[in-house]
C-alpha positions in Angstrom: 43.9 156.7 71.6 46.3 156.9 68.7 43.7 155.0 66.0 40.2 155.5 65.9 37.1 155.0 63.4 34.2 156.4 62.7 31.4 154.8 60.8 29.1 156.8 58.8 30.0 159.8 57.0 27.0 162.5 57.5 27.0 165.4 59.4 27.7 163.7 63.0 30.3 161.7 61.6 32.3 163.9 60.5 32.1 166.4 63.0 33.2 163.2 65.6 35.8 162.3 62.8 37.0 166.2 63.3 36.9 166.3 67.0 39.0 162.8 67.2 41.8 164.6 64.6 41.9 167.8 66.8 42.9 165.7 70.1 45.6 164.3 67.8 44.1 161.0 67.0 44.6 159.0 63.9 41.1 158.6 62.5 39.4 156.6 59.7 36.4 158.1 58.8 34.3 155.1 56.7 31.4 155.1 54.3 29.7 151.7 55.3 26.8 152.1 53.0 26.6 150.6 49.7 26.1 153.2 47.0 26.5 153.3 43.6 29.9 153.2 41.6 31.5 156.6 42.6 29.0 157.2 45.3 30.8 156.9 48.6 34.1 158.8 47.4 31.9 161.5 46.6 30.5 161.7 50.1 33.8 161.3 51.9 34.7 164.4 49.4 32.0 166.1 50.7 33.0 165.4 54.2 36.6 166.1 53.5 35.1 169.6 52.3 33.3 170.3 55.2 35.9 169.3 58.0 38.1 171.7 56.1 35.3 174.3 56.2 34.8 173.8 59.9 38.8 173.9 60.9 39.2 177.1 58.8 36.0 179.1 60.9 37.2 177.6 64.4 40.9 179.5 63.5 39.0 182.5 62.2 37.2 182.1 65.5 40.3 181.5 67.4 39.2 178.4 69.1 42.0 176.6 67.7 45.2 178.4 65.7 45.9 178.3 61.7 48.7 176.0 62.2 46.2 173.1 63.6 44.3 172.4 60.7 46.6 170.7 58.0 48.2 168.2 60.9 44.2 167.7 61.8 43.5 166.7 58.4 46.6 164.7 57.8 44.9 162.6 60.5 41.7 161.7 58.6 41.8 159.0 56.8 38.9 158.1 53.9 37.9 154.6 53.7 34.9 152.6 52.1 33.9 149.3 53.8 34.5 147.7 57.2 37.8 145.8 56.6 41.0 146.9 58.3 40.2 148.1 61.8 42.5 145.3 63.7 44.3 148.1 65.2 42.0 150.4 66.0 41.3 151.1 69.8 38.4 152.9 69.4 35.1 152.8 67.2 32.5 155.1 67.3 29.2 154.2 65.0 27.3 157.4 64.0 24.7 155.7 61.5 21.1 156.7 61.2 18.5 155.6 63.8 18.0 152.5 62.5 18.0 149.6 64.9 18.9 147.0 62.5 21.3 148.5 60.3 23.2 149.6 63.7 23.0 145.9 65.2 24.2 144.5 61.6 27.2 147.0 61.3 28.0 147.1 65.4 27.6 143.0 65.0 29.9 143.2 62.0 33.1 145.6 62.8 33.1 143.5 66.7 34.2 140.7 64.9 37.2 142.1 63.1 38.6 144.6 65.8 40.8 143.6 68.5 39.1 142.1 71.9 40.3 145.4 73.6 38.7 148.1 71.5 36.4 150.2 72.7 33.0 150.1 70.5 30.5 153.1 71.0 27.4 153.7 69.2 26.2 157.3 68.7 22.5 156.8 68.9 20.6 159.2 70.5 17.2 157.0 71.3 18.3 153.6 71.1 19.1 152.0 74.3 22.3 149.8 74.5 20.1 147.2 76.0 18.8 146.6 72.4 22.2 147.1 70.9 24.4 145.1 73.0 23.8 141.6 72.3 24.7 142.5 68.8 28.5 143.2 69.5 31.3 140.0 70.4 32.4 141.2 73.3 29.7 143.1 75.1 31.6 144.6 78.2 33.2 146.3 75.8 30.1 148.4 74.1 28.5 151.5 75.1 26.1 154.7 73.9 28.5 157.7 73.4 26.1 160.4 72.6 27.4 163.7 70.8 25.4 166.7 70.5 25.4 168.2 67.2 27.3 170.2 66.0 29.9 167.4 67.6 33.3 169.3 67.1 31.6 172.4 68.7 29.5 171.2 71.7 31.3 169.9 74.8 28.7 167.8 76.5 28.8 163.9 75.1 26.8 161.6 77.2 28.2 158.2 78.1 25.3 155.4 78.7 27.4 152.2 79.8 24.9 149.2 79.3 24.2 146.3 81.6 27.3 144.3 80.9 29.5 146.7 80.6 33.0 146.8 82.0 33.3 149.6 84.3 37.2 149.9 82.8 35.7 150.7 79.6 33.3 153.4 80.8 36.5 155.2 82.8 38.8 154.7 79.7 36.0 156.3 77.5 35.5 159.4 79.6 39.3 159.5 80.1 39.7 159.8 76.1 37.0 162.4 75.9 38.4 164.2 78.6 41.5 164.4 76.7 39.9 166.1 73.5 38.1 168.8 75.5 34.9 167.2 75.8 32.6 167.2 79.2 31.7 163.5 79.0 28.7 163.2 81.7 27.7 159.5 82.7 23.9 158.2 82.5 22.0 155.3 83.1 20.2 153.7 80.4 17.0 155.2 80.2 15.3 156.5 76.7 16.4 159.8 75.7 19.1 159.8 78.4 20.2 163.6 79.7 19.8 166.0 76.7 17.5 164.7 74.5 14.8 163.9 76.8 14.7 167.6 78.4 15.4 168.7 74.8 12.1 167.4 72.9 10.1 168.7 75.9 11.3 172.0 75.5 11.3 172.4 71.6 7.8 170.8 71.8 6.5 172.8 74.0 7.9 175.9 72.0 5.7 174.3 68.9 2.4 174.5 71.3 3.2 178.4 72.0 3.1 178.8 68.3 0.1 177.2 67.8 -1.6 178.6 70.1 -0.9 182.5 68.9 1.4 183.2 72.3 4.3 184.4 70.1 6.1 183.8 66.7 9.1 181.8 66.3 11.1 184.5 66.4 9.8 186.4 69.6 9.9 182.5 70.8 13.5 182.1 69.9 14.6 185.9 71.2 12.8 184.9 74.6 15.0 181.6 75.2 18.2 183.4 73.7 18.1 186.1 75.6 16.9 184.5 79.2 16.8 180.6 79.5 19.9 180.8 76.9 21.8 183.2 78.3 21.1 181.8 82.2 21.3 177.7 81.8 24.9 178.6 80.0 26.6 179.4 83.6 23.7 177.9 85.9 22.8 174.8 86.1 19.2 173.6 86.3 19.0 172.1 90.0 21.5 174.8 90.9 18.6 177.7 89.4 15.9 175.5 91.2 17.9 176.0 94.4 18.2 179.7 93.7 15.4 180.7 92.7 13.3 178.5 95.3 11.9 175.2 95.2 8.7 176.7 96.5 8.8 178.7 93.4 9.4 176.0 91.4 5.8 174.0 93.0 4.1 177.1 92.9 4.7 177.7 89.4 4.3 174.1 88.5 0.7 174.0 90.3 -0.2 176.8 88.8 0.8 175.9 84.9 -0.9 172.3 85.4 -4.4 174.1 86.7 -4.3 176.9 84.4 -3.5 174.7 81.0 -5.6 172.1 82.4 -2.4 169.7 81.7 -0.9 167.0 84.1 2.5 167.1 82.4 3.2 170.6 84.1 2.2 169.2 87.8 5.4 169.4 90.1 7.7 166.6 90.2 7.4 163.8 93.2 10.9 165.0 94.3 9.8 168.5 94.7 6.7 167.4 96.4 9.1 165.4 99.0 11.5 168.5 99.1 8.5 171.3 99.9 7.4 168.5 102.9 11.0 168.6 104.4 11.1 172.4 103.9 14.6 171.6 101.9 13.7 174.9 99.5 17.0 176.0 98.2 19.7 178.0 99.2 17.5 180.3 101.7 17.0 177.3 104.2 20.5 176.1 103.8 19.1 172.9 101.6 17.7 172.3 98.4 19.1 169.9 95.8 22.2 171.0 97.2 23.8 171.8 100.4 24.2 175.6 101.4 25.5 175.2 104.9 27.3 177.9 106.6 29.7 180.4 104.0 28.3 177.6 101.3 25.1 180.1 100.3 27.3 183.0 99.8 29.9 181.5 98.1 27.8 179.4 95.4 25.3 182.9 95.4 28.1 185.6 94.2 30.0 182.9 92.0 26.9 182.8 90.3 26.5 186.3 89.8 29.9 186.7 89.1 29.9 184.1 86.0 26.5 186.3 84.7 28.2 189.6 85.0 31.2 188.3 82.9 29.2 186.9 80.4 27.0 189.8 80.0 30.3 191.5 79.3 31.6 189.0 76.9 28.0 189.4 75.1 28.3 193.1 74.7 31.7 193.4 73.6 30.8 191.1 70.8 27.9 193.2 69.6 
């Protein structure tokens, strides 16, 4: 994609602005809100300082090298307003959660790029089903969701809406996959993939503080240190599948009588799994298929990618 845009100049913005620069994309990153006399150059200054901040820690870091970050910021283009985007192929919106301000500005920029860009709206909760109607040219419009920070995190979430062109969802992932990102498709459902599982978890980390279980911190050393350090090499179903999905019911059952609270009861799919006796890698079936060499194999890989990052973690200490 050699021109992009991205709309809105906070933090998400800019990191997406960063991110686009870094795969070699021309970007305009544009204040669209209306501010007093002064106002939007001195955000896009601010942004400008940050992005610079950020490309000088990920070469300190040595996630990208020294000589990356002028040509990165030669890319990056300030601009205040929505006029001039004919020749972009790609927008990406990353404006507040505000339903009507993203329908008015999505509505807006459709009618002044060309019929074959690619328009994408960062939202995080809003559904493209209440977004799409807003853009001319609704195959062409989908949810791209980036996890902050956006230039850091690899996973963005692409939620294709009903009318969608299926050539716009594989272009999308295409150009994600071409700056480094892991784009994982979902259907439109509210909080998609990562936000949903997300404001269970940090929610229910809340409760264990209000109810005198543990302190933030011993709250935050417990998920660092285990859930952290495991879910960043093994995936959830995979874990299931390890650990058991009798476990897993157990556990659930247990949690749901003991709390006195429905929401921990075990899932209909684990129910169906326990009935078929599909428990995980021990009976050659779980939410995957471990059939002949397959237990083994997936059993030490796993292992394997622990070990090493136990190592990594203890050479950094």
């Amino acid at each position: 994609m050699k021109h992009a845009a991205v709309l809105g100049a906070g933090r998400i913005g800019r990191q997406i602005a960063l991110a686009f620069a870094l795969g070699g994309s021309r970007v305009s990153l544009v204040d669209v809100k209306e501010r007093p006399a002064g106002g939007a150059a001195a955000v896009l200054a601010d942004a400008r300082r940050e992005i610079r901040r950020d490309l000088a820690l990920m070469a300190e870091e040595g996630v990208i090298q020294p000589g990356e970050i002028a040509p990165a910021l030669d890319r990056i283009e300030d601009r205040i307003g929505l006029g001039g985007f004919g020749e972009c192929g790609y927008v990406q919106e990353a404006l507040p959660e505000l339903l009507e301000l993203k329908r008015e500005i999505l509505h807006r920029v459709s009618t002044g790029v060309s019929p074959e860009a690619i328009i994408a709206s960062t939202s995080s909760t809003i559904s493209p089903k209440h977004l799409a109607d807003a853009v001319r040219g609704d195959e062409r419009f989908l949810v791209v969701h980036w996890l902050n920070p956006a230039h850091i995190i690899p996973l963005v979430e692409v939620v294709p809406g009903r009318t969608t062109a299926s050539a716009i969802v594989e272009r999308t992932i295409a150009f994600l996959e071409k700056l480094g990102k892991v784009p994982v498709r979902c259907a439109d459902s509210p909080g998609f993939i990562g936000p949903r599982m997300q404001a269970l978890l940090m929610n229910e980390a809340v409760r264990l503080v209000e109810e005198g279980v543990a302190t933030p911190e011993d709250v935050d050393r417990a998920f660092k240190a285990g859930m952290g350090f495991r879910y960043a090499t093994v995936g959830i179903f995979e874990f299931i599948d390890w650990g058991g999905v009798d476990i897993l019911h157990r556990a659930s059952g247990f949690l749901a009588r003991a709390l006195g609270d429905e929401r921990f009861r075990p899932a209909r799919l684990v129910e169906e799994k326990i009935a078929r006796n599909e428990l995980g890698a021990k009976t050659g079936r779980g939410f995957f298929d471990y059939a002949g060499e397959r237990r083994e194999a997936f059993e030490t890989a796993k292992v394997r990618a622990l070990l090493r990052q136990l190592r990594r973690q203890r050479e950094s200490a």
